[in-house]
N, C-alpha and C positions, 0 to 999 in steps of 0.2 A: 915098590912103587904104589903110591896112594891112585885107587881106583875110585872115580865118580860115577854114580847108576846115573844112566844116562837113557833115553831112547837109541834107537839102530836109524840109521839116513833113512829117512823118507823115499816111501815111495811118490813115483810117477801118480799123482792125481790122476782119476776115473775122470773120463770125456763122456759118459751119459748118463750122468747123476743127474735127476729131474725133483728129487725131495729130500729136505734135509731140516734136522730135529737137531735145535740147539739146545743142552740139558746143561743147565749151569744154576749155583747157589742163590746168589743174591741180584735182587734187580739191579741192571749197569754194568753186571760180570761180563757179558756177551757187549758191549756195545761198548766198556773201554777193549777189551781186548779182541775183537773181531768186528768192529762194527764196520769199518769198511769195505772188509771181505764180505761180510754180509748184504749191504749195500749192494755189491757189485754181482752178487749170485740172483739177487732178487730183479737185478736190472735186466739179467740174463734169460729172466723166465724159470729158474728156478720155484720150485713152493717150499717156503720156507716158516717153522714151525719153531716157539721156542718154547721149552717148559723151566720153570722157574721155582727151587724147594722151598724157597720162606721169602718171606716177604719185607727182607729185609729192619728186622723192629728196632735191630742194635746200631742200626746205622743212623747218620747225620750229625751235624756237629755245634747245632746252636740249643736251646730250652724247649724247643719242641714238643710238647709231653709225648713220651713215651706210649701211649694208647693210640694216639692218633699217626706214628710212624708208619704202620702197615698197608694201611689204607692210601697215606699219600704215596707213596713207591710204586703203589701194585698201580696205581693211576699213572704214576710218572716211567714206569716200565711202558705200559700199553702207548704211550704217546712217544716213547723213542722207538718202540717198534715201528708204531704207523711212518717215522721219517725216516726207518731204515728200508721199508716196506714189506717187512713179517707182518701176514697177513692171521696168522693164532698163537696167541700168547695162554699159556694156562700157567695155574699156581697149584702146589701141591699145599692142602691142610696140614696143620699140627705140626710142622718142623719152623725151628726157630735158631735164626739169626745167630752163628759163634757156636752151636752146640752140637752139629751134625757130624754123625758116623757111617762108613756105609754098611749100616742093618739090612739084614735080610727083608724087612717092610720095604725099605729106600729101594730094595734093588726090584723088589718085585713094582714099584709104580711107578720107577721108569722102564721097567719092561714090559706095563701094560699102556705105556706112550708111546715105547719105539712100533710095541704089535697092532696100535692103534692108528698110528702116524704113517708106518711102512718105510722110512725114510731110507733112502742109499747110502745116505753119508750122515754120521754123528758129527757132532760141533761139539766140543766138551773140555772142562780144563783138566790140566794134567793130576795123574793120579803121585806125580814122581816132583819132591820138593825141588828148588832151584835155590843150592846154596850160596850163590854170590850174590841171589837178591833175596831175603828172606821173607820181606813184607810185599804184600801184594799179590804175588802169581801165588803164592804158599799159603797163603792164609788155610787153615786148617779146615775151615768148611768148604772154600774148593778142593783141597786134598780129597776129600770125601765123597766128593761130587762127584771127582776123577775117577776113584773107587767104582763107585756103586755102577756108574755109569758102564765102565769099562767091564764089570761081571754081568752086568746087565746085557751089554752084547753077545757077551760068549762068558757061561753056555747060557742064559735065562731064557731071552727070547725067540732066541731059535730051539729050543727045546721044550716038547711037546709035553714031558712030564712036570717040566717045571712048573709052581703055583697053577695045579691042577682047577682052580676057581677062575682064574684067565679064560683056561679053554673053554669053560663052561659057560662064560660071558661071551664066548664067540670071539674072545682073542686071539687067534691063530697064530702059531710060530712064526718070526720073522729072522730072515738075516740077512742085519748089515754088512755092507761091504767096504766101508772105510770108517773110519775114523781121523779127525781131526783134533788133535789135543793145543791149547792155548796157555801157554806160562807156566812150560816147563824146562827142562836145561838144555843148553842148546840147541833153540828149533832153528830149523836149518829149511824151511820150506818157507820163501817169501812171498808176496801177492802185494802188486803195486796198488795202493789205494788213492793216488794222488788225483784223481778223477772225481773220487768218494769221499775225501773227506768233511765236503759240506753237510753230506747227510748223517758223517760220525759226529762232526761235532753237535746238529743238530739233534741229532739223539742225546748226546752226551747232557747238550746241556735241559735236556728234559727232564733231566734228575737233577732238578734244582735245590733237593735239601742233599745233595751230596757233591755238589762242581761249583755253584755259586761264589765260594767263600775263596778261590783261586783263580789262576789266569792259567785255565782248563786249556787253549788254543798254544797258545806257549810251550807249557808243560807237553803236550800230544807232541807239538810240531817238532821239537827235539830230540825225544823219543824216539818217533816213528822216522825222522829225517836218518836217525843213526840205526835204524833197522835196517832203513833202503841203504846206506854205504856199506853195513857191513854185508849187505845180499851182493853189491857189486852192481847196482842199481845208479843211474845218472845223479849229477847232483841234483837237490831241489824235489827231488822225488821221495814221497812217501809211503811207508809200507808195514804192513804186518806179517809175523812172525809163525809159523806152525808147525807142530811136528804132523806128518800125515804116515797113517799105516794103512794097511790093505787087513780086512776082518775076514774076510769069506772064508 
């Protein structure tokens, strides 16, 4: 019998999670695939925190020169934040668009944002491809994201030896207590966004050199419409998709 790596069922989401640090590749990663759970955490009183490794330079799809891509994203990032209402957005230097792995560097600075951040719950995509959709949740630099992120939690940040220049900087050990992974196989933990989807799309469409050239409301509404049936969710209602694990 042909076995798929998969995640294990989700647990039971944490009822007092108060900060949460979303660590994802490219500007737009968080906000097609979580934007309305995010929405809905931020509405809750949540603090909500995202860090972001490149800045997107290989993206968009008209004549744009190429120098000027980085620049408009990390703007058009910070403006779909402000509609989701993550209130700090950072960029990490020197990584680029299509080429990330998770190195030891990656893992150590996001481990000097979770010990910086404190966050209870990670938002992150998945470190584990999804072979029936290849494009998309798989793309190679989330893969990587997933990675680093995921060592990042255990052991980097909760261990006091790790990148001994942390502690020196006054970054003290932390450990998270969930993790939420995005656009891996089988997620099996839904969250109705049908409340939130004006402030996904309005994020979404803040990344106007990467939604503009499609019918972005359409494409979502069908999607996330077949998220909500297959969660067993009413008709008409929309939702997104997560695997959720307990880190402690």
């Amino acid at each position: 019998m042909l076995t798929i790596m998969s995640f294990p069922p989700s647990a039971e989401p944490l009822s007092d999670v108060t900060r949460v640090l979303g660590v994802f590749a490219h500007p737009d990663d968080v906000d097609f695939g979580a934007g309305g759970t995010v929405a809905r955490w931020a509405a809750a009183g949540l603090e909500v925190a995202c860090l972001v490794v490149t800045r997107g330079d290989a993206g968009g799809f008209d004549a744009t020169p190429r120098e000027q891509m980085p620049a408009i994203r990390e703007a058009e990032q910070r403006a779909a934040a402000a509609a989701l209402g993550v209130g700090t957005v950072d960029f990490l230097d020197g990584y680029h668009d299509g080429t990330l792995t998770p190195t030891i560097e990656l893992r150590r600075e996001i481990t000097a944002a979770i010990r910086r951040w404190r966050p209870d719950r990670v938002l992150t995509s998945s470190p584990l491809r999804r072979w029936d959709r290849i494009a998309g949740p798989s793309h190679p630099d989330h893969l990587a994201v997933g990675e680093a992120t995921t060592c990042a939690i255990y052991p980097d940040a909760r261990n006091e030896f790790a990148f001994p220049d942390l502690m020196a900087a006054g970054l003290k050990p932390w450990v998270v207590r969930e993790v939420w992974y995005v656009g891996g196989p089988a997620p099996d933990h839904a969250v109705d966004v049908t409340e939130t989807m004006a402030a996904k799309l309005a994020a979404l469409r803040s990344h106007t050199s990467q939604t503009s050239h499609f019918d972005l409301e359409k494409v979502l509404r069908e999607r996330m419409g077949l998220t909500a049936q297959t969660a067993g969710l009413p008709d008409g209602r929309l939702a997104e998709a997560f695997t959720v694990l307990r880190t402690e």
